[in-house]
N, C-alpha and C positions, 0 to 999 in steps of 0.2 A: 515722327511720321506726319505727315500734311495730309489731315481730316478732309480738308475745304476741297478737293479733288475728287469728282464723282472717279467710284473704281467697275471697273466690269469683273461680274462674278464667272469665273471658267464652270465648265460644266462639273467637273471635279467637284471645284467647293461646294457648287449648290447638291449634288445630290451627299457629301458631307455633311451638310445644315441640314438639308431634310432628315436624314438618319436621327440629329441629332433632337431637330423638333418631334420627330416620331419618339423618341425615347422619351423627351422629358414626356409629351402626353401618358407615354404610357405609364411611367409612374405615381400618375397618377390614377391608375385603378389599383384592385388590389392584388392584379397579378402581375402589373407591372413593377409595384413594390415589392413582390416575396422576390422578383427577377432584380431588384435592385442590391436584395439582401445578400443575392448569392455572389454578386462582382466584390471582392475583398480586396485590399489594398498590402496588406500585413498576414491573412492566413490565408490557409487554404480551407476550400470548404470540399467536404468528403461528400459524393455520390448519393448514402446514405449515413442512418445512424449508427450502421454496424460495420465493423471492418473487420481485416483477419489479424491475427496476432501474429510477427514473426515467429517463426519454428525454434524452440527451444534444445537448449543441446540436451543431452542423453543423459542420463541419470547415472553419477559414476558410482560403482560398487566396490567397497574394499572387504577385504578381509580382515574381520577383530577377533585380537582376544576376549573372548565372552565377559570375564570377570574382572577386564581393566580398564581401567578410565582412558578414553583417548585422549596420545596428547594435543597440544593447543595447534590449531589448525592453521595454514600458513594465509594471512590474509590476501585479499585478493588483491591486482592492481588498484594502486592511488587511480579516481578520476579526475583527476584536477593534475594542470602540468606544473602546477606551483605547489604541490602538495609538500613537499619537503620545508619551505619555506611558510608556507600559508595553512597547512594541512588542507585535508580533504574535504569537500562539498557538505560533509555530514559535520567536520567540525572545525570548521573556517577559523583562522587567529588572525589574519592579517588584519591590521584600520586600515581606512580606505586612504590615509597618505601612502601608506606602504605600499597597496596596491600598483596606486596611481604612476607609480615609480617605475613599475615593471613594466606599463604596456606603453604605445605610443599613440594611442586615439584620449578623446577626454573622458573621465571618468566622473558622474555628476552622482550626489547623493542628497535625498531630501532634508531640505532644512527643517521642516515642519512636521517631526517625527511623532503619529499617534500615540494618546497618553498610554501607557503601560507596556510598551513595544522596547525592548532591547536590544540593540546591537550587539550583534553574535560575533561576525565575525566578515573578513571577505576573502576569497580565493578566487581562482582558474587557471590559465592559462594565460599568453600573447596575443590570441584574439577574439577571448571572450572572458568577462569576469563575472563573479557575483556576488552581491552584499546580503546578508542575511540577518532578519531582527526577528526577536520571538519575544513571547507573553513569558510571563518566571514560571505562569504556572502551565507551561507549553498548550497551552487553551489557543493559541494561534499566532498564526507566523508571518512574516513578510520578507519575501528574495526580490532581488531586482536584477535582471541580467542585464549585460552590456555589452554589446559587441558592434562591429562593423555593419553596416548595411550593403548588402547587396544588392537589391533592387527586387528583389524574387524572393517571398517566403519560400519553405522547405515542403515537399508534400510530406515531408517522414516526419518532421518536428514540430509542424506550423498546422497540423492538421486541425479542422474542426467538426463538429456532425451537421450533417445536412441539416436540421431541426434548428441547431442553437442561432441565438438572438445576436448576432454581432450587431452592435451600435456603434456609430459616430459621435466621438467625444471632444469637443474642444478643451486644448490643454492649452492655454493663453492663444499664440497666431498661429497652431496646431494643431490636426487634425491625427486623433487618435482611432485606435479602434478596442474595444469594453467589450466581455461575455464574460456569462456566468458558467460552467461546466468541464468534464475532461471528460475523456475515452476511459472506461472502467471497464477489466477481462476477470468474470467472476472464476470462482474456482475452477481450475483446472479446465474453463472454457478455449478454444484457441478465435475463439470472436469479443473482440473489446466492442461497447454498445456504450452511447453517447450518454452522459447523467448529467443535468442541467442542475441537480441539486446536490452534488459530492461534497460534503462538508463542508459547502458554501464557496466553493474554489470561484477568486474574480481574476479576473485578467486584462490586463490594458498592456497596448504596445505601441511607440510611435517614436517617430522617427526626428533626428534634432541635429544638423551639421554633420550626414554623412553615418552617423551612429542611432542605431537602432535601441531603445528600452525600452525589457517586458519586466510588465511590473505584478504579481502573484502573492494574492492574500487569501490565506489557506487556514483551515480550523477556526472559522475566526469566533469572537464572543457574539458581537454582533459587523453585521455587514459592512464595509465601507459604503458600498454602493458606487456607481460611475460619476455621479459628479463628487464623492469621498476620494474615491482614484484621481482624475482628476485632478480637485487640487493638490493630492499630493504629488504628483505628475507637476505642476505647476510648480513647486517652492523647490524642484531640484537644484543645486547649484556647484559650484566647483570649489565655492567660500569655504572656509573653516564652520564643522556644524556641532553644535556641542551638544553631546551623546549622554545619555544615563549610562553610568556604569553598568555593567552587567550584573546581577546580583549573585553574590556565589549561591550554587546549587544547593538544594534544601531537599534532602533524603525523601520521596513520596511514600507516603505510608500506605498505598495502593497497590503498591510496586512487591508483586511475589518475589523472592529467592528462591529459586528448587531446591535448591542446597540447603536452606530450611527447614524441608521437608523429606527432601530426600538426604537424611544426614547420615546413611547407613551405606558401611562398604558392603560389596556382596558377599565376604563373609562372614560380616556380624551378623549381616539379614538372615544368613544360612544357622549360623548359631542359635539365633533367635526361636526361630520359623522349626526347626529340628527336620530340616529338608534340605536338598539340593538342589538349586534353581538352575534353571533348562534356560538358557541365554542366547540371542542373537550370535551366530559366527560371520553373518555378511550385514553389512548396512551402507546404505547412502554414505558419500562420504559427507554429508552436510549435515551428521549427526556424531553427537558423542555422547558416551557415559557419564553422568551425572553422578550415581548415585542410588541408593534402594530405601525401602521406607516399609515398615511392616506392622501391620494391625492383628495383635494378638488374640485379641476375641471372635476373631473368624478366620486365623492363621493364612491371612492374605501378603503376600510381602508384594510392592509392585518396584520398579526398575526404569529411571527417569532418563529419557539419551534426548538430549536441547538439540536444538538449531543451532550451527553453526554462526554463533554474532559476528564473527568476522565478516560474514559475507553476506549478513542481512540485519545488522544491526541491533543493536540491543534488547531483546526481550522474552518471552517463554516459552514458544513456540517449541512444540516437540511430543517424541510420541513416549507414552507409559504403556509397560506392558508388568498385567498383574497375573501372580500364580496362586492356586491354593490347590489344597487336594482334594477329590473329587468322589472321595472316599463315600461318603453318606450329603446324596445327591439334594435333601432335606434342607441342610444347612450350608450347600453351597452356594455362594452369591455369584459365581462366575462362571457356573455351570450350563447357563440356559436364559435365552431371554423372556421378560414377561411380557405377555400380552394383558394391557387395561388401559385403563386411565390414571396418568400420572397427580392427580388432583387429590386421589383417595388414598394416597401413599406419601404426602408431601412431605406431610408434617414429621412422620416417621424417618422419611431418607434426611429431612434436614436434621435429625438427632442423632443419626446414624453415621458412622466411619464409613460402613459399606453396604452398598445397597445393590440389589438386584436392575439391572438392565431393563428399563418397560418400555414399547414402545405402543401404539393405539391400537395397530391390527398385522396381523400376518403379512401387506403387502410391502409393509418396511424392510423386510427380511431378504436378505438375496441366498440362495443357497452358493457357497462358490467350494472351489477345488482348494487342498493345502497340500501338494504331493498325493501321497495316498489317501488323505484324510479328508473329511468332510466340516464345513465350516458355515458359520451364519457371519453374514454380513449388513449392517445397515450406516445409514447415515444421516442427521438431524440430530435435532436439542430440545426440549421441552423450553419454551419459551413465555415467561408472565404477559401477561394483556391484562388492558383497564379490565376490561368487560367480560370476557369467559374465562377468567381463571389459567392454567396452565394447556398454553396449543403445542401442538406437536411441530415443528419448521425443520423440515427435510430439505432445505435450502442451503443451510446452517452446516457448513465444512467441517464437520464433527464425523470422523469415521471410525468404527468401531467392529473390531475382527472377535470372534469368540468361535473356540473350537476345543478340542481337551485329545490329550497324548500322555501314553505315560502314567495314565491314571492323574493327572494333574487336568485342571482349568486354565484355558487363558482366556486373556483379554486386552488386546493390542489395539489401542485407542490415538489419535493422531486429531487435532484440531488446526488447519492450514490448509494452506494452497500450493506447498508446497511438493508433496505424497499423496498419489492416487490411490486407490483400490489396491491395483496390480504390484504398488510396492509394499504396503501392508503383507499384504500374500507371500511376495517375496522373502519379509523378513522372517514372516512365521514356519516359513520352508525349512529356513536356515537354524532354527532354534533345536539345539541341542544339549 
């Protein structure tokens, strides 16, 4: 172009230059800047901090044999298209040569792997993949996706809350974008609400020859932080990287078994107990029989049905439903809930196999319907604090059904986000 040539500006440009001087002025106040924060490059920035949650399908019900263990549940679709070969997003095997094999964009992985991060594994698909590394002691993780660039984040995928802090990071002659937060839908809420401090979730995403990587460090010990992203963003490369073995898995001794616990068929527990226990005939089908467990000094047996891990991944998630007879109202613990304070009872319940129900006042209590019968319902945990001892957190997805039939007590208890109220009830309907 030949500088030395005066040019005539059209009217077009100049009121273009104007807009453009009025912007930069403006970001320089401070509402020209929050107005700066919301023009995004890579997400999208959401209206507010609250959105609604997609509609969840229906709750399927089957019919069980009361006193048989269901069998194993057929898992759900793989989500990864490479699952056969690479397995699935939860338990990646492919190395990233292998990957690299399958798709046809480039596939970059950081050369400069933080100290005690693991390489898991990587899977996906043909037009998105992802590498995955964790801590041994799964204290925290790091995925990195990679796929094509479009030009246009997603409003479904890419979404952000109005509130959160998106920054501008340079990743060597690249301009990235860094926050800290994700969308969290509390229990059985259908509104997810922005949390800036979810178990320290970072995120960086930026763009490099047509390919898009988001880069997410999750659980972590301590922060990386945006220039920690950054440089790790920086040392990606296509070079051969050489990896820590993955360490074989080492059994956690924090890690419940139901089976454990609940190591009683129902009917040894019937044997035991010198009663016949009243069992679910309908349940979710996202639950199965575990197992029964029975405490002789106050002839309680309870009956353990897990969460389905197939479809929600390994852990202990599920509801216990305890029986005793209701014979001599005195000594039963499943009879009735207390009202006090759980502080002046601690020491006792922590000695205790079985303990009476207490929660702080009557307004914990919901009266609800079981068929013909009448039933108490509540929800919360008694939770420790530095400073006042045992609080009451009716927050706390701990729900807990008690009603008596039959001259028997129950107590149909459920910890998740899984099972509302209405299906507690449900089950207790079904109990025969």
């Amino acid at each position: 172009m030949n500088t030395t040539q005066p040019r005539r500006i059209s009217r077009a440009a100049l009121i273009t230059l104007t807009i453009v001087v009025l912007l930069a002025l403006a970001l320089i106040t401070p509402q020209g800047r929050a107005f700066a924060r919301s023009i995004l490059q890579f997400f999208v920035r959401s209206q507010s901090d609250a959105i609604p949650m997609p509609t969840t399908q229906p709750m399927t019900w089957v019919d069980v044999t009361p006193d048989v263990p269901s069998a194993t549940m057929t898992p759900l679709p793989a989500m990864a298209v490479f699952a056969n070969e690479c397995g699935d997003f939860g338990s990646p095997t492919c190395t990233v040569e292998q990957i690299r094999s399958k798709v046809d964009f480039t596939v970059r992985e950081p050369a400069n792997i933080p100290e005690g991060l693991y390489f898991i594994g990587a899977t996906g698909g043909p037009d998105s993949i992802q590498i995955s590394y964790q801590y041994k002691d799964m204290s925290g993780s790091l995925y990195i996706t990679e796929k094509r660039w479009t030009g246009n984040p997603s409003p479904q995928t890419d979404l952000v809350g109005a509130s959160a802090n998106v920054e501008q990071v340079q990743i060597g002659g690249l301009t990235g974008e860094y926050f800290k937060g994700i969308f969290v839908a509390a229990d059985g809420g259908n509104v997810a609400h922005w949390d800036p401090d979810f178990f320290g979730l970072e995120t960086l995403r930026w763009v490099e020859d047509g390919i898009s990587y988001t880069m997410e460090y999750a659980y972590p010990p301590a922060p990386l932080g945006k220039e920690g992203m950054a440089t790790l963003a920086e040392s990606m490369t296509t070079e051969p990287v050489a990896k820590q073995p993955t360490p074989a898995p080492t059994e956690d001794p924090y890690v419940w078994n139901p089976k454990d616990t609940y190591n009683l068929t129902v009917s040894e527990a019937e044997q035991q107990a010198g009663f016949k226990l009243l069992l679910p005939a309908k349940l979710p089908d996202i639950l199965s029989l575990v197992g029964a467990s029975y405490d002789s000094e106050n002839r309680i047996v309870q009956a353990f049905y897990l969460l389905d891990q197939n479809r929600f991944g390994p852990g202990t998630d599920g509801i216990s439903l305890g029986q005793q007879p209701a014979t001599d109202p005195a000594n039963c613990f499943l009879c009735d809930i207390v009202i006090g304070d759980y502080n002046k009872f601690a020491e006792e319940a922590a000695n205790s196999k079985s303990f009476k129900e207490i929660v702080p006042s009557t307004k914990e209590i919901e009266m609800v319907q079981i068929g013909a019968l009448t039933g108490k319902y509540i929800q919360g945990v008694w939770s420790g604090t530095d400073c006042c001892g045992w609080q009451w957190d009716s927050t706390v997805p701990r729900k807990t059904l008690h009603w008596q039939q039959n001259g028997m007590a129950f107590e149909l208890t459920y910890f998740g986000e899984n099972l509302e109220k209405a299906d507690l009830i449900k089950i207790a309907e079904s109990i025969k």
